[in-house]
Structure formats: C-alpha cells, structure tokens
C-alpha positions in Angstrom: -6.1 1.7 -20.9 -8.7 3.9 -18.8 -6.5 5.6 -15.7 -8.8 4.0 -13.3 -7.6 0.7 -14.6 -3.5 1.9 -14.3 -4.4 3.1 -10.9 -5.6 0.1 -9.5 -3.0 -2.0 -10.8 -0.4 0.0 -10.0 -2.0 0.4 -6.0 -2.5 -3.7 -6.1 1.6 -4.0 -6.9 2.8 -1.7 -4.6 0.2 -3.2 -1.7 1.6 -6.7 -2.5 5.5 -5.0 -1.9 4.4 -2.9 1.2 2.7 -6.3 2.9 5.7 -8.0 2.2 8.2 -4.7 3.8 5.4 -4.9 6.4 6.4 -8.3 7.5 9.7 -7.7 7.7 9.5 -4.5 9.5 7.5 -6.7 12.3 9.6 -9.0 12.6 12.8 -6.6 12.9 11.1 -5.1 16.1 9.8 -7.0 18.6 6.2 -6.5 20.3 3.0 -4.3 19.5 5.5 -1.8 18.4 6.6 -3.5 15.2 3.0 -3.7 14.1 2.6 -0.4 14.6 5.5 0.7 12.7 3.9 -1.7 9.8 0.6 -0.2 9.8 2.4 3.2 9.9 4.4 2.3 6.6 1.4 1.5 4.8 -0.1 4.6 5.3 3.0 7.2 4.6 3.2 4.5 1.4 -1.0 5.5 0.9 -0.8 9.2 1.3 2.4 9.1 -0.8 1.7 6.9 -3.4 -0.4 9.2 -5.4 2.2 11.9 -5.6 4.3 9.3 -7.0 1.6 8.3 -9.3 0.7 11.3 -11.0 4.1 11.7 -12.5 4.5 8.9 -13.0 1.0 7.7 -14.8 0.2 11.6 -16.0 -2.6 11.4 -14.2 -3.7 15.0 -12.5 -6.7 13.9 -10.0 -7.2 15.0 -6.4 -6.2 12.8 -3.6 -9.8 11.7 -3.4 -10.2 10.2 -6.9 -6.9 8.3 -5.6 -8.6 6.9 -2.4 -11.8 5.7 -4.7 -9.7 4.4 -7.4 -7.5 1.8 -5.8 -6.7 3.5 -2.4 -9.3 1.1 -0.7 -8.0 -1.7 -3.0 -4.2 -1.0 -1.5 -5.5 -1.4 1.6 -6.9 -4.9 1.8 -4.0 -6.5 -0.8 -1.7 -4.9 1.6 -3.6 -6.2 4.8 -4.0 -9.7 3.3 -0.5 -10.3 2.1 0.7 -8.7 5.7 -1.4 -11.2 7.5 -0.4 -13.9 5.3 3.5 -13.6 5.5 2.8 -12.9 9.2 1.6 -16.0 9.8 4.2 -17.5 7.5 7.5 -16.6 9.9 
C-alpha cells in the first residue's frame, strides 16, 4: 500500500475518534468554552498526529506532506462527525 494511502486512512480513523472526544469534551463544559476546548483538541491531535505516525507507519516526511496527505482530510471527518454527535445530544 502506497503511504499516501496509510496516511489517509489512518488521519480518517483518528478524525472519526477525535469528533467523537470532541463531543464529549463539549458537553462536559458548558458554553462557548467547551467548543473551544474541542476545536483545541483537534488541533494538538493534528499537529501531533504525525509524530505519532511516522513511527508508527515508517514514514519520514515533513509535516507538510502530512497536512497534504490527509491533514485536510482529518479535518472535515473530524468536523462532520463533531457536528453530527453535537447535534445528536
């Protein structure tokens, strides 16, 4: 499998878990404040996923190839499934 392909799955998994953290964390603090501490998980979980990645997946790649290749992606799944289970509780 091409490591473009392993990162985007692996970014479109752990945007799915963050969203789904992300709820919870909003709903744990009350007012503008817990979506802020949301949108603040998910991107310490962005900047550090990569490190995390390339031990884990052996890829050695700048943090900009990570953006390109499935940072962007993160960022909607993550946004989407937020929104979602939002909307849900």
């Amino acid at each position: 499998m091409k490591p473009e392909t392993k990162a985007v799955i692996a970014f479109i998994i752990v945007g799915i878990i963050v969203g789904i953290a992300s709820c919870g964390i909003g709903q744990l603090i009350t007012g503008n404040q817990g979506n802020f501490a949301a949108l603040g998980l998910a991107i310490v979980v962005l900047v550090g996923l990569p490190q995390l990645l390339k031990k884990m997946l052996g890829i050695d790649q700048k943090l900009k190839w990570w953006l390109t290749n499935g940072g962007w992606i993160y960022l909607f799944v993550w946004f989407i499934v937020w929104i979602m289970f939002y909307n849900l509780l």
